[in-house]
C-alpha positions in Angstrom: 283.1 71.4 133.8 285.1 68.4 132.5 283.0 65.5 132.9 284.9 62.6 131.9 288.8 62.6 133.5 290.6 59.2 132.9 293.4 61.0 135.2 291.6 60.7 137.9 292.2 56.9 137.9 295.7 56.8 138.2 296.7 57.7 142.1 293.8 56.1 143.5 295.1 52.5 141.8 298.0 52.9 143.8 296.3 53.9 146.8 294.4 50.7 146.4 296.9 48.6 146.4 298.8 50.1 149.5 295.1 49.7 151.1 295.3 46.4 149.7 298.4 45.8 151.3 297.9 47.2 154.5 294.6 45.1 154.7 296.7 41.9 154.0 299.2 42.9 156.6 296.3 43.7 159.1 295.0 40.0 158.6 298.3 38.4 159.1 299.1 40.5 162.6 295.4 39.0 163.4 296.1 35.8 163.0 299.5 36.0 164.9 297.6 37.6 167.3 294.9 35.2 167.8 298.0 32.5 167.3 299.9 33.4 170.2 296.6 33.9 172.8 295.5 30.7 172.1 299.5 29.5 172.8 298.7 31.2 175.7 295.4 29.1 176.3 297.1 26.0 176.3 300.5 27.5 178.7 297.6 28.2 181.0 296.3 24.6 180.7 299.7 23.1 180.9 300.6 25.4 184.0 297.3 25.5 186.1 296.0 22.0 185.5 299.4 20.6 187.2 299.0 23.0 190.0 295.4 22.2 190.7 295.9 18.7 190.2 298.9 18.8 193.0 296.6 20.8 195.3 294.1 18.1 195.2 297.0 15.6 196.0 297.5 17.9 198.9 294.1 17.8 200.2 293.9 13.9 199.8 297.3 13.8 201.9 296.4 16.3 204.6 293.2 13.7 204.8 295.2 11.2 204.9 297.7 12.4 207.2 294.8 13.3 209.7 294.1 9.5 209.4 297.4 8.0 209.6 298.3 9.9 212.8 295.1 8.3 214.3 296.3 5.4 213.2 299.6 5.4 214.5 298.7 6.4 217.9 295.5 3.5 218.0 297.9 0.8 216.8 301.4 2.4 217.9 302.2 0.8 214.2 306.6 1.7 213.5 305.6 0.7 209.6 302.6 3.3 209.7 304.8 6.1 211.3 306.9 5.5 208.3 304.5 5.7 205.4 302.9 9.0 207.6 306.6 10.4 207.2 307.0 9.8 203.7 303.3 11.0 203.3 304.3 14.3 204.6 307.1 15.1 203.4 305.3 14.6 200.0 302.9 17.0 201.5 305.5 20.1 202.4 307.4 19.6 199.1 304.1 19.7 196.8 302.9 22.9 199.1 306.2 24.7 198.0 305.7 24.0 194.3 302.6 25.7 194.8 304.1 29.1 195.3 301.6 30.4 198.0 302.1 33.7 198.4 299.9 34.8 201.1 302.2 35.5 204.2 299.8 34.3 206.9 299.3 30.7 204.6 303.0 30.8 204.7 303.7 31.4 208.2 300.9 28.5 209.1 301.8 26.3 206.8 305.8 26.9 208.3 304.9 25.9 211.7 302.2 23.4 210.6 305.2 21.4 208.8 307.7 22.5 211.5 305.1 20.4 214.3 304.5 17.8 212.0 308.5 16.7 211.6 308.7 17.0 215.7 306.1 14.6 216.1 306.6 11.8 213.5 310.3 12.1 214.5 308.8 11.0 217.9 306.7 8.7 216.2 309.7 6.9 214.6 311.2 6.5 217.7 308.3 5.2 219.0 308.0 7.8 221.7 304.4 7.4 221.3 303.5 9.4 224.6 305.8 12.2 224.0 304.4 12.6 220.7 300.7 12.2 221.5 301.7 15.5 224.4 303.4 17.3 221.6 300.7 16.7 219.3 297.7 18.2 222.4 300.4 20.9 222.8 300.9 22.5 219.5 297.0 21.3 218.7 298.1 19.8 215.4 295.3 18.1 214.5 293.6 21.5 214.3 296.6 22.6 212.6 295.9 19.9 210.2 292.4 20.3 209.6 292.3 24.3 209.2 295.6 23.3 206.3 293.5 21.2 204.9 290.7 23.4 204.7 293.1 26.2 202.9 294.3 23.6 200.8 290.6 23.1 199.7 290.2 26.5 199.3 293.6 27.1 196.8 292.4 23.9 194.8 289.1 26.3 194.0 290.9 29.4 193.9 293.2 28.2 191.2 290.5 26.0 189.2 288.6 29.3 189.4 291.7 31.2 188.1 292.4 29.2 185.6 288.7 29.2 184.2 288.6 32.9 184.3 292.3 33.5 182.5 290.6 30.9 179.9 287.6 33.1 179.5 289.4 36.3 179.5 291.8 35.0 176.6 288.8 33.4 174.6 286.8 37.2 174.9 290.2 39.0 173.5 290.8 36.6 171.3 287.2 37.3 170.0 287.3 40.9 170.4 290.6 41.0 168.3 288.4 39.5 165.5 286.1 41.6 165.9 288.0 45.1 166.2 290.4 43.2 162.9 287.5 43.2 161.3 285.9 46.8 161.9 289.3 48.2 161.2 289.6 46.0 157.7 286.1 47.6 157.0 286.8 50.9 158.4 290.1 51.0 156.5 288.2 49.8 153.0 285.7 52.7 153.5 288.7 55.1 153.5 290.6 53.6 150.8 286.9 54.2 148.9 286.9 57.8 150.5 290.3 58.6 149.6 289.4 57.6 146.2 286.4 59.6 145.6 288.3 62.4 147.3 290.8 62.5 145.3 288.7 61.7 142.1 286.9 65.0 142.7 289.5 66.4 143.8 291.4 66.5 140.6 288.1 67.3 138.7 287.8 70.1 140.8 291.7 70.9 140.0 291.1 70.4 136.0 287.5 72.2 136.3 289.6 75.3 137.9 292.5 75.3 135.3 289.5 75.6 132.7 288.1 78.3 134.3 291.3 79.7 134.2 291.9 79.4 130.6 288.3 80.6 130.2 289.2 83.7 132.2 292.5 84.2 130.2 289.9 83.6 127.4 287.9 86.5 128.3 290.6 88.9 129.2 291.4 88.5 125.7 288.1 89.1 124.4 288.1 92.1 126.9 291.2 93.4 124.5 289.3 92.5 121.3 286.0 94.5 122.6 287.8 97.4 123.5 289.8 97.9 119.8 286.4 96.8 118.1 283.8 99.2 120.2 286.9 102.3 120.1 287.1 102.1 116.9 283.4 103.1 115.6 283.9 106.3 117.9 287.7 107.0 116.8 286.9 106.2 113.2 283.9 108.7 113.5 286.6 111.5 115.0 289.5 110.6 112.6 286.8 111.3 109.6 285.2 114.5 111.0 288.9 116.0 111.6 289.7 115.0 107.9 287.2 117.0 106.3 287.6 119.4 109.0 289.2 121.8 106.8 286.4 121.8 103.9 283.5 123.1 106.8 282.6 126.5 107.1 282.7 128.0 110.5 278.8 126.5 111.4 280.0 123.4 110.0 283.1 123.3 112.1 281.2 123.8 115.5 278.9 121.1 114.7 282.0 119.2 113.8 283.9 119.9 117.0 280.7 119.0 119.0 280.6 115.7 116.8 284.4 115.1 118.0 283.5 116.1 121.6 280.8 113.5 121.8 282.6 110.6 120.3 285.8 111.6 122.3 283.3 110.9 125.0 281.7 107.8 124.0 285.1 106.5 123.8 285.8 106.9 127.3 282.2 105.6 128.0 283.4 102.6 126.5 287.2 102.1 128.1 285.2 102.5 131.7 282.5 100.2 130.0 285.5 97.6 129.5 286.6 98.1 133.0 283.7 97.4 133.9 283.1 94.0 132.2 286.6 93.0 134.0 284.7 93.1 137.0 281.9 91.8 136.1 283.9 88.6 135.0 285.6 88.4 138.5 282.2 88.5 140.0 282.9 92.4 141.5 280.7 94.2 139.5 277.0 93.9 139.4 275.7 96.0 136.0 272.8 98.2 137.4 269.9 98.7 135.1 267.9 101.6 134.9 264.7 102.7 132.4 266.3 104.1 129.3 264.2 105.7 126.7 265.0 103.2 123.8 265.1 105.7 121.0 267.7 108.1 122.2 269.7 104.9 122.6 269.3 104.2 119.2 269.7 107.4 117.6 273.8 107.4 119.4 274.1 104.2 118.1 273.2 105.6 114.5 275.2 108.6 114.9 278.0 106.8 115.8 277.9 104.3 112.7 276.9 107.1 110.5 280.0 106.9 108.3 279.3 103.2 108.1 275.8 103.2 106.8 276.3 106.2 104.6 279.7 104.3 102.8 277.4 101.4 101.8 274.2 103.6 101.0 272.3 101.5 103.6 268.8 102.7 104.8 267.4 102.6 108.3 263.6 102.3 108.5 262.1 102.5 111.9 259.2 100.8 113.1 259.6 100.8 116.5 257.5 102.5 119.6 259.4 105.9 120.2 258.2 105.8 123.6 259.5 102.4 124.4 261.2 102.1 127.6 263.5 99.0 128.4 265.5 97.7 131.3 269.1 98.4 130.6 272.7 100.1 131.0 273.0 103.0 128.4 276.7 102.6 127.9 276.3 99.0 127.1 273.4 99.0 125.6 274.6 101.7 123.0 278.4 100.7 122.3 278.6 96.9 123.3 274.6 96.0 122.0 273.4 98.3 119.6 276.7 99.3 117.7 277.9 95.6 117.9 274.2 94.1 116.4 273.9 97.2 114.0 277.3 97.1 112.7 277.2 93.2 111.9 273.6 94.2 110.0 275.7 97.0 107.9 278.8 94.7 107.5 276.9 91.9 105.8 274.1 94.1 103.9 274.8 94.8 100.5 275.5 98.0 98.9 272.2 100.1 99.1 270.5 97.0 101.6 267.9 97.8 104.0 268.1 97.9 108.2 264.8 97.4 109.2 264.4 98.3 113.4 260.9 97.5 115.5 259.8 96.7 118.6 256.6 94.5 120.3 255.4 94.6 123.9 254.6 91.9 125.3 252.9 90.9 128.8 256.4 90.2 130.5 259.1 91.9 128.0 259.7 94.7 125.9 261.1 93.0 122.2 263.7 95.3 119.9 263.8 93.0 116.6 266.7 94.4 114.3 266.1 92.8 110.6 268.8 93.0 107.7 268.6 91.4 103.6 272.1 90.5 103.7 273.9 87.5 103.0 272.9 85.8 106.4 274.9 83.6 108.6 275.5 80.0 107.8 274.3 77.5 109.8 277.7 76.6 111.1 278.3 79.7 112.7 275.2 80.3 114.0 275.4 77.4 116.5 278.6 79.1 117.9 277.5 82.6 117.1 277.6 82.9 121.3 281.1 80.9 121.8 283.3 83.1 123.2 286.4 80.1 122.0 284.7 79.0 118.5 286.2 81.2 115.7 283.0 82.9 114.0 284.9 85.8 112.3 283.9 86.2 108.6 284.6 89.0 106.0 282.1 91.5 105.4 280.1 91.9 101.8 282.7 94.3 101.1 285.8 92.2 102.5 285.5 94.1 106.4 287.4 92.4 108.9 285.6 91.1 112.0 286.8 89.8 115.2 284.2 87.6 116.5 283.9 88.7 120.2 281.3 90.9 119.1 278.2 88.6 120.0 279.6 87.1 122.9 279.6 90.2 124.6 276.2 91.3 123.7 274.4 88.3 124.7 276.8 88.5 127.8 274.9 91.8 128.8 271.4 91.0 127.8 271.9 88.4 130.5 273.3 91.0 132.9 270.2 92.9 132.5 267.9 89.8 133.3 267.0 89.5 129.1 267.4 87.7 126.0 269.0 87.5 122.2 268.0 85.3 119.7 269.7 85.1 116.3 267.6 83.8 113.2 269.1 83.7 109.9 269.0 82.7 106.7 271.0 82.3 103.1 269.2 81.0 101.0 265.4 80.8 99.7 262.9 84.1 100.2 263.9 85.0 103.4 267.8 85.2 102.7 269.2 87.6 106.2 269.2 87.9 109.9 267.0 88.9 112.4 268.2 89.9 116.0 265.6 89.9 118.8 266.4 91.3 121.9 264.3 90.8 125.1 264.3 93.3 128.0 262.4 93.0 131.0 259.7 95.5 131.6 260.9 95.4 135.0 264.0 95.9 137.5 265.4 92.4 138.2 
């Protein structure tokens, strides 16, 4: 997994700054927002103060209407008749700036006025008696009294209005703030989201395109197991049919038979590597079973016979011949044993020493493989396991080596539920390597 991905800095900068952006813009339509209510605030104060402020005229003329027509018909004053005309007309004319739009106030209000110009025109004419019998007839004074009761009435109404439209306007304009706010915040904690989104996002992107060459990787080292494991069990065949010819007829059965088996471990091993294709992709589960460790062994050694006879190497076995360990035969012999064994005869030297034994322990069964070779240097022991570290060397007499060899045994130790460990040494006392490997003494 790639820990530390500068890439992942680049977008989100961007999407900062567009957040940024977009923040800046979200604060501006705020305040134009909260700008134009509180224009609004003050078009209510310009338009309803006026309107409540001529309704109170009203109700101070309708009061002193009511008071002038007493007058007028006490003192049958011409000069008071007058000012009760002009008063009234002021009256009807601030009533219509008003705008009332209740259709009985209107109608009302339209005969009140409609009375009121009969009878002061009778007053101006000093028809006093007429007008006083117009006056009882249409029961103005009533009139007058329930108008200037409504009057009252819309002076409160729109006072109230006005205080509620101010109220209303002052809770928005708060509530804008506060939503302005919650969405700045909101949009913030999705910039931040975005951001680690995308941050893992693209980790998760480059983590896949290494697993990717990691699996490309490993299809390649499937390639590089199958010629390296094929050719101990061809090599073995190509040799016997050779000599072939030089065998007497005994000889030749035990050849063919020799041939036959190899021939067979070689397709062991080409369904072995089909198998470790699924195993990488996760569709193949290796199933262990208890195998009889020294029959194991002894393919193994057959197989690499040629080998260890070419470089006069000896095999001394100190192992439990009854030792049973957890484990796939065909992986165990060609990928584990021929892989650990042929490393041991690659880097002995001519006439060297393979020393095999085994311990039981309380929880695992150890195989310990011992050469006197040259040993591994340190180097390459640290990546002995590293299926992408080159670790391929030259044998003590110049054999080629892949390197895929260790990879894949430690690789199905694992897939048994065990364990390799690699000491080694090349210099001092103890110059060679010792392989230990741990199977469980039971089914995992």
């Amino acid at each position: 997994m790639i820990e530390n991905t500068k890439e992942v800095n680049l977008f989100p900068k961007k999407a900062s700054i567009l957040g940024l952006l977009l923040s800046i813009f979200l604060v501006i339509l705020t305040i134009s927002i909260i700008s134009k209510m509180w224009n609004t605030l003050e078009e209510i104060d310009e338009l309803h103060f006026p309107l409540t402020e001529r309704s109170a005229i009203n109700v101070r003329l309708v009061n002193q209407i009511n008071y002038q027509f007493k007058l007028v018909f006490e003192n049958q004053d011409r000069s008071i008749a007058q000012d009760l005309k002009m008063n009234f007309e002021s009256l009807e004319q601030n009533y219509k700036s008003l705008n009332v739009r209740s259709k009985t106030s209107k109608e009302s209000a339209t005969k009140l006025f409609k009375d009121g110009r009969e009878i002061i025109y009778l007053l101006t004419k000093e028809k006093l008696v007429e007008a006083k019998k117009l006056s009882i007839s249409k029961d103005f004074q009533n009139q007058l009294s329930d108008f200037s009761l409504e009057i009252y009435d819309s002076t409160e109404a729109l006072a109230e209005n006005r205080d509620k439209n101010s109220q209303r306007i002052l809770k928005t304009i708060t509530q804008t703030v506060g939503v302005s706010l919650f969405t700045i915040l909101f949009l913030m904690f999705l910039i931040r989201k975005v951001y680690i989104g995308y941050a893992e996002n693209l980790r998760e992107r480059l983590a896949a395109q290494d697993r990717a060459n990691l699996l490309s990787k490993q299809r390649e080292t499937l390639i590089h197991v199958l010629c390296h494991d094929l050719g101990n069990p061809v090599s073995a065949i190509y040799s016997l049919t050779e000599m072939g010819h030089l065998l007497n007829e005994e000889a030749k059965s035990n050849m063919l038979e020799n041939i036959k088996e190899n021939a067979k471990e070689s397709l062991d091993i080409i369904d072995l590597t089909r198998k470790m294709q699924a195993l990488e992709a996760g569709k193949f589960k290796v199933e262990s079973t208890p195998i009889k460790f020294s029959n194991s062994l002894n393919k193994s050694l057959k197989t690499l016979n040629e080998k260890i006879k070419s470089k006069n190497i000896t095999i001394t076995e100190g192992h439990d011949k009854d030792l049973e360990v957890f484990a796939e035969e065909t992986s165990l012999v060609n990928s584990i044993l021929n892989n650990i064994l042929t490393n041991s005869i690659k880097f002995s030297h001519e006439g060297g020493e393979i020393h095999i034994s085994s311990i039981e322990k309380e929880d695992v069964n150890e195989v310990i493989i011992t050469d006197y070779g040259i040993g591994i240097p340190e180097e390459l022991l640290s990546n002995l396991f590293s299926e992408t570290e080159q670790t391929s060397r030259l044998g003590t007499d110049g054999e080629l080596g892949t390197g895929f060899g260790m990879p894949l045994v430690k690789k199905f130790m694992i897939s048994y539920g065990g364990q390799i460990k690699v000491n080694s040494s090349t210099h001092g006392d103890n110059v060679g390597t010792t392989t230990t490997l741990s199977f469980p003494k039971k089914l995992i």
